[in-house]
Structure formats: structure tokens, C-alpha cells
N, C-alpha and C positions, 0 to 999 in steps of 0.2 A: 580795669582788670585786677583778680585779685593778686595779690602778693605771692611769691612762690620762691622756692627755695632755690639756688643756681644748682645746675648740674654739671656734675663731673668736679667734682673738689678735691682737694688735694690729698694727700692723706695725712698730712699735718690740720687739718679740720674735719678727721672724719668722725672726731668724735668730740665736735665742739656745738650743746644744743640750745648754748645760752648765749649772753655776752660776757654772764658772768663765767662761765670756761674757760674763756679766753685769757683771765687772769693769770692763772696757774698755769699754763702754757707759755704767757709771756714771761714769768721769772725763770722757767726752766733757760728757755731762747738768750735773754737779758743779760750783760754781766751785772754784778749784786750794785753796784753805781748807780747806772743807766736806771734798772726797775727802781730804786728806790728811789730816784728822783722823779716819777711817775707818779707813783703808788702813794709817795707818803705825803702831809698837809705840812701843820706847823706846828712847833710846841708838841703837846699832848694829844697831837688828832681830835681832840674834843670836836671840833668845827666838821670837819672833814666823815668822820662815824655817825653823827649827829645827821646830817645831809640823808645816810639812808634809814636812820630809825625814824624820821620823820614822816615818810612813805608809811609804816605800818601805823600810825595815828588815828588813821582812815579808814573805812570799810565799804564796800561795795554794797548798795540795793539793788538786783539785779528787776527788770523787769523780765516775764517770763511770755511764751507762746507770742510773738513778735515776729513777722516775716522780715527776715533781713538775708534773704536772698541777696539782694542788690548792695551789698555793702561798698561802701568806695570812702579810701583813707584820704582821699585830696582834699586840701585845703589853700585858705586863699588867704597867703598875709604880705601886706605890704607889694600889694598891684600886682603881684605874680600868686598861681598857681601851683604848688608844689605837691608831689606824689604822695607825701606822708606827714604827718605834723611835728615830726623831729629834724635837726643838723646838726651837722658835726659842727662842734663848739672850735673855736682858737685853740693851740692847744703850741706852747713855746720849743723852741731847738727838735722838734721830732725829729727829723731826719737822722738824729744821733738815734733812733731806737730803729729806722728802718731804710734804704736806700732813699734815695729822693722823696721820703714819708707826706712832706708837703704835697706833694704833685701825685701820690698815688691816692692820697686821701681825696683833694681836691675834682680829680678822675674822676672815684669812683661814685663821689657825690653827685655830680655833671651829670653821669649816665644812670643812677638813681632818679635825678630832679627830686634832689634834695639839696637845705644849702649846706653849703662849705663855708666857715668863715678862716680865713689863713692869718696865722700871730703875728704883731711886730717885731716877735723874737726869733721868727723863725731862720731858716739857715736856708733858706732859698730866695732869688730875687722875687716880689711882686711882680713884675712883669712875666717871667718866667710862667707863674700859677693862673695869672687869669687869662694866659694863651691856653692852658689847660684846663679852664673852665671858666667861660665868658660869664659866668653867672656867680663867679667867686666875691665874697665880700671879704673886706681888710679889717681888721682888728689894729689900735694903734693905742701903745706904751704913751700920753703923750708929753711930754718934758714940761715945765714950766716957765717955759722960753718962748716967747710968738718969734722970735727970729730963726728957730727949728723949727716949730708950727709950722710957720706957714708952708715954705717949701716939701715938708712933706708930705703936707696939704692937696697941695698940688701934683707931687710928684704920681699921690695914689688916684687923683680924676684925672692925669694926663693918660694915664696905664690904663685904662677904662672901666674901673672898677665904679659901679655905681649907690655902693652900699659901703659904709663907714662908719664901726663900730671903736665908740672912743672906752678903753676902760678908767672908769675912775675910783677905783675903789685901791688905790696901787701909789698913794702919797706919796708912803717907803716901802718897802722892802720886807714881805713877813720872815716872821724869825723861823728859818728851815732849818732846824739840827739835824733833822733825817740825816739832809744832806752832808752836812759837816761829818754827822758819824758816818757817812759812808765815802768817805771822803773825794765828795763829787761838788767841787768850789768851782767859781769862777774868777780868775783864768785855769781853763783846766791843765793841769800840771801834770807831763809824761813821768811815772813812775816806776820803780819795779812791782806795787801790790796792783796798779793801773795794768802793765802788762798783764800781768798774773790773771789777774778777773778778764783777761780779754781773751787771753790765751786757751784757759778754759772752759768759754765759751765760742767755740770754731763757726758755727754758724754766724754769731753776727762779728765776727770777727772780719773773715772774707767776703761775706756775700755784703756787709755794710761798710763798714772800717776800710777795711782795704780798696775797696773798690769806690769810697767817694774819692778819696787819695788818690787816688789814681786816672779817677775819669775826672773831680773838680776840685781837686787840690783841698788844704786846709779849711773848715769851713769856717764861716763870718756870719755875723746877724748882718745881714742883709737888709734890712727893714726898718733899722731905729730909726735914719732917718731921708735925706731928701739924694743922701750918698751911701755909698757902701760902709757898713760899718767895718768895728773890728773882729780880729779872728777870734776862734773861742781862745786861742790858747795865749791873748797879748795880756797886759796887766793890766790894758784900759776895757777890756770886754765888758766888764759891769758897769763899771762908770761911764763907759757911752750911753747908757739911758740916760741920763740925767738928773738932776733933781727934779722932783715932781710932788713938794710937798707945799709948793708955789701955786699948783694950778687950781684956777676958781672958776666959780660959775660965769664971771664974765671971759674967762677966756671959753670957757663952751659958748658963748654965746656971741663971740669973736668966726671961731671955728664954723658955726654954722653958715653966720654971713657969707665965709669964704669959702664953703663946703657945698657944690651944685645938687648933689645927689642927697640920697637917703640916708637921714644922721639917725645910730642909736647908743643910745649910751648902757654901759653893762657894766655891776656891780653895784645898782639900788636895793637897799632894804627896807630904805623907809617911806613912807606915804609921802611925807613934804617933801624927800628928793626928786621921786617921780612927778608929784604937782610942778617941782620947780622945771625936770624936764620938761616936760609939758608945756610950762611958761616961755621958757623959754624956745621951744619951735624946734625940739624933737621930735623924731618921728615915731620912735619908740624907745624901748627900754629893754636891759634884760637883767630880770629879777636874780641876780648871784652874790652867795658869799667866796665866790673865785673857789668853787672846790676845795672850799675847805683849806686854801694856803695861803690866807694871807691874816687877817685875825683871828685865833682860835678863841673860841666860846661866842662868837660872832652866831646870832641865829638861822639854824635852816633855810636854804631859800625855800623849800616847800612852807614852811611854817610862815615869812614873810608873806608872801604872793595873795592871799587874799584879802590884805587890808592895804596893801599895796594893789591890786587892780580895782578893790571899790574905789578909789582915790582920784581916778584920771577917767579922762572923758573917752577922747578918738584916741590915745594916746596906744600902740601893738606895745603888748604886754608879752613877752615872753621869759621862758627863767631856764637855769640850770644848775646843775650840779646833784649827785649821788642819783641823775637815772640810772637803772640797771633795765627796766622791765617792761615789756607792755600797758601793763598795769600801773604802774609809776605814770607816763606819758600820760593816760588815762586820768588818771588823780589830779595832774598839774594842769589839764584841761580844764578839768569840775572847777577847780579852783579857782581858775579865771584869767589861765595860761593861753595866749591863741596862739602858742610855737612854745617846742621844750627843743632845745642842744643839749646836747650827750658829749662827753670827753675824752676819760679814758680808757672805757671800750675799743673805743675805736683806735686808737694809737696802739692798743694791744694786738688789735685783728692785723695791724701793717706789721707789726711786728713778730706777729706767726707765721702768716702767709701771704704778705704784700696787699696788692689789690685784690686779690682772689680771697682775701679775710676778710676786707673791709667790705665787697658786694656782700659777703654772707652773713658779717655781722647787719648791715640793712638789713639783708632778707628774716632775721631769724626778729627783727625787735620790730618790723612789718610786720608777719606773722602772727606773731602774738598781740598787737594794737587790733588787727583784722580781728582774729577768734575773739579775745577778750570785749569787743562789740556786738559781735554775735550772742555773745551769754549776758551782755547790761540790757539786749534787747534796742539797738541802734544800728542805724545804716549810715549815719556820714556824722564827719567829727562837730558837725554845727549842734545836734542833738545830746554831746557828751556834755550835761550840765551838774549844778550841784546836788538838785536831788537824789546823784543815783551816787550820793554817800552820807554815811552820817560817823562821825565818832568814833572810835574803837572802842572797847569796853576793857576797863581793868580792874578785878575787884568790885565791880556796880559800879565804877566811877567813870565820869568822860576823862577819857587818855589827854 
């Protein structure tokens, strides 16, 4: 069936035709904190701006007079079926940008069938999210300790989550001054300029703030590890990750032993890490420079991804970071993408208009993957290959 837009939208979307809309709506919604702990990378954003100037490198050949009447976006990775070849990426603490953000995100992916991966930093329990989508995968910070490994190892195939995406590109800490200038740290600290940014933003003041307060009390990461962590606002918050500047290949290769289900690892750029997942008996990979927030001037992941997929044999190749578009999706396919996750779109659509943002940001980046097939002259995403791009041109020269 093809893709179609929900009906009856709110009027907080009724004039939202992109994903990229949803931006400037969410900083309106946002106190200047919250968005800017979103929005911004590391350093200089070099990493993070980079991620979508890399999208225009490329240019489309379209082929022309092509019946593709019959288009269908489903795709097949990793033994399941899925309606479209995007999901919503990990994405850490959301629920500070929208009520229960985990669980409305997770929803609305379930009743897409698409996937949802849920962060180890989030502020909802694991068990909680994959009651709310049997089909959710976990994302895991993991310490460099097998004595917290393991049990949270466990904790996440007792929950029945079948998909376990370790990141590794996350030793330390990238250097976030966004944050510091906006003075959004961890443990986060009740102020008056804290009030102030809250106060004058009333909507997510009540309909979020007030209201986790009050229906689930102070929130906690919930997910570092095999226990409940700490609250945002204790002085061990950060320092319950751990160090992880410890963790090595043999502890992935520890983890898989003891991991039943489907291992991928996310945060590869180079060709020998991917070989080395590979070696080591991953299932797949997802090609990121973490959105741009953890080393700036770190390469594109669209720019990595196709010497990074010549590289590995069966190995699901999937990547993220700076989708905005139909067309991007499109790109990362040619490339030699067999799944692209998306980010902060979607954390912006929970954050305009809950789940009712997030069905329509799907429907609107459906939408356009669907037409923008129709005009390469393709009916189904196995056909989207490399020769329906070459180059951009700049000045006579390859971009």
C-alpha cells in the first residue's frame, strides 16, 4: 500500500511539510536548554553541518518512461520485513523534550513497522518500551567492566528484546560546550535562569515537566545498567556510565558469546572496524559519526559508507546521522546502505505534537522516499543502486 499522509492533524502540524519544519517549531515549544541540547554537536559543529553537506556531493540520474505503478518501500533486513527502509535512531534523556518521548516514539514506530532503537540513556525502563513495541531494539553505553556487562547483558534478553546495538565509538565523552553555554550539565541543577527558560515556555512546562513529576516522579537513567540508575539531578548521573575508554574488541567478542540474539555495533567509519565486526560474528553495523557529537571534524557518515560497505561480505550495513529527506535515504541506499535511522526529526515531531508528530513525520519522509522512486524510475528499494548517481559538479570539478 502506498504511503499516505494521517488524517486529521493537529493544528500544531498543519503547517509542517517536511521534517526539516519541525526544527523551528521545536525551539519555539523547547526551553533554550532542552533544544540546545538536541540540536547542537561538539566543538565547532564542523562534524555535525558536515553530515548534511555531504548529501549534496551526489546527484541523481534519473531513469525516465518507467512503469512503477507498483511501487512498494518494504524492505527486508535482518530476518524481518519492514514498511520502509528508515528507523528511528537511539536518541539519549528524550522524555526531557516530550512526555513519556520513549514510549511515544517506540508506539509509533510499532504501528509504522519500522524500527525503533531505545537509548541506554534514556529515562524510561527497558521493560516498560518493549511492552510498547515487541519489536523495539536496545541500544547500550557499554562500561568497560564485564562485571556490569554482563548483567545488563542479561537484564536486556530477559526483557525480550531481540536486537542489541552496542555503541562504540563513545570511549569518552565528546566535548559538548553547546551544553555548557546553555547551561544544561549533568547533574542538572534547579536554578532561577533554569526556572526562567521553563516558565517561559508553558507548554512544555505542564504538559511535560510538571506532569512526569507528578505521574513518575524525578526522572533516572534507567538503562545504564542491570539496576535502576541515578536521577538526573544526583552528582553521580554522569558518572554512572562509567569508564569506557577500557572497552576492546575482545570484550565485543565476550558480549556476543553471551548476547542470544542479534548484535550490531554502531559508530564504524572505517573499513578494518567493520572487517573486524564482521570477524568477529556481528551481525551487522551502523555506519555513524554519532550525529556529529562526539569527535568533530570526524568524517561524514555518508562520505564513510561506501568503502565501508565494499569492505564486508553478509555483514547489514546500515548508517546515520544528518537524514533530513527522502532523497538523502535514497543516496545512503546507492551507497550501499541496506537501512538508514534518522534522529533528531523525530525527537522534534514528539516534541510538537506527541505521537501524532511522529506518525506524520513517518508519513511525510515515506512520502517522499515513495515519489522520489517514482521519478529514478524504480519500484522497490532492491533496485535503488549506484548508478542512479554520479558526482556533483563544482566548477568542472568532482565535488
Amino acid at each position: 500500500m502506498a504511503p499516505q499522509l494521517a488524517a486529521n492533524l493537529p493544528a500544531s502540524l498543519a503547517r509542517i511539510f517536511s521534517l526539516e519544519d519541525l526544527e523551528s517549531q521545536a525551539r519555539r515549544r523547547l526551553p533554550r536548554r532542552i533544544f540546545g541540547f538536541v540540536e547542537g554537536g561538539v566543538e565547532t559543529n564542523a562534524a555535525r553541518n558536515a553530515n548534511r553537506a555531504a548529501f549534496a556531493a551526489w546527484w541523481f540520474r534519473p531513469r525516465v518512461l518507467v512503469n512503477t505503478v507498483d511501487r512498494d518501500l518494504s524492505t527486508r533486513m535482518l530476518s524481518k520485513t519492514w514498511s520502509a527502509p528508515f528507523g528511528i535512531a537511539p536518541m539519549g534523556a528524550t522524555s526531557l523534550m516530550a512526555f513519556e518521548c520513549e514510549r511515544v516514539l517506540a508506539e509509533a514506530a510499532g504501528e509504522a513497522n519500522i524500527p525503533f532503537v531505545l537509548s541506554g540513556s534514556s529515562l524510561m525502563p527497558l521493560e516498560t518500551i518493549i511492552k510498547a513495541n515487541p519489536n523495539a531494539w536496545f541500544q547500550a553505553y557499554i562500561p568497560g567492566d564485564r562485571a556490569r556487562i554482563g548483567p545488563l547483558v542479561d537484564r536486556v534478553a530477559s526483557a525480550g528484546y531481540g536486537t542489541l546495538v552496542v555503541t562504540v565509538d563513545v570511549s569518552v565523552a565528546g566535548n559538548r560546550e553547546n551544553n555548557a553555554r546553555n547551561g544544561f550539565m549533568l547533574p542538572l541543577r534547579p536554578s532561577l535562569s533554569l526556572a526562567c527558560d521553563g516558565i517561559t515556555h508553558p507548554h512544555w512546562l505542564f504538559a511535560n515537566l510538571a506532569r512526569t513529576l507528578l505521574t513518575r516522579g524525578m526522572p533516572h537513567f534507567e538503562n545504564v545498567d542491570a539496576v535502576r540508575g541515578a536521577p538526573l539531578i544526583a552528582a553521580q548521573a554522569e558518572r554512572s556510565f562509567g569508564r569506557r575508554d577500557a572497552l576492546s574488541w575482545e570484550d565485543i567478542g565476550w558480549i556476543r558469546d553471551r548476547w542470544p540474539g542479534t548484535l550490531l555495533l554502531k559508530g564504524i567509519l572505517d573499513p578494518q572496524d567493520a572487517l573486524r565486526a564482521e570477524t568477529i560474528g556481528a551481525d551487522g553495523i551502523i555506519v555513524s559519526n554519532h550525529g556529529g557529537r562526539q569527535l568533530d571534524g570526524a568524517m561524514p557518515s555518508l562520505a564513510a559508507l561506501p568503502d565501508v560497505a565494499r569492505s564486508v561480505g553478509n555483514l547489514t550495513v546500515a548508517m546515520d546521522s544528518g537524514v533530513r529527506r527522502g532523497t538523502d535515504v535514497l543516496k545512503a541506499l546507492a551507497l550501499g546502505a541496506a537501512f538508514v535511522f534518522v534522529g533528531r526529526p523525530f525527537l522534534y515531531a514528539a516534541a510538537v505534537a506527541g505521537k501524532a508528530g511522529v506518525r506524520h513525520a513517518i508519513s511525510l519522509l515515506s512520502l517522499e522516499i515513495d515519489r522520489n522512486m517514482a521519478m529514478l524510475g524504480c519500484t522497490g528499494i532492491d533496485q535503488v543502486s549506484p548508478s542512479l548517481l554520479v558526482p556533483a559538479q563544482t566548477n568542472g570539478l568532482s565535488a
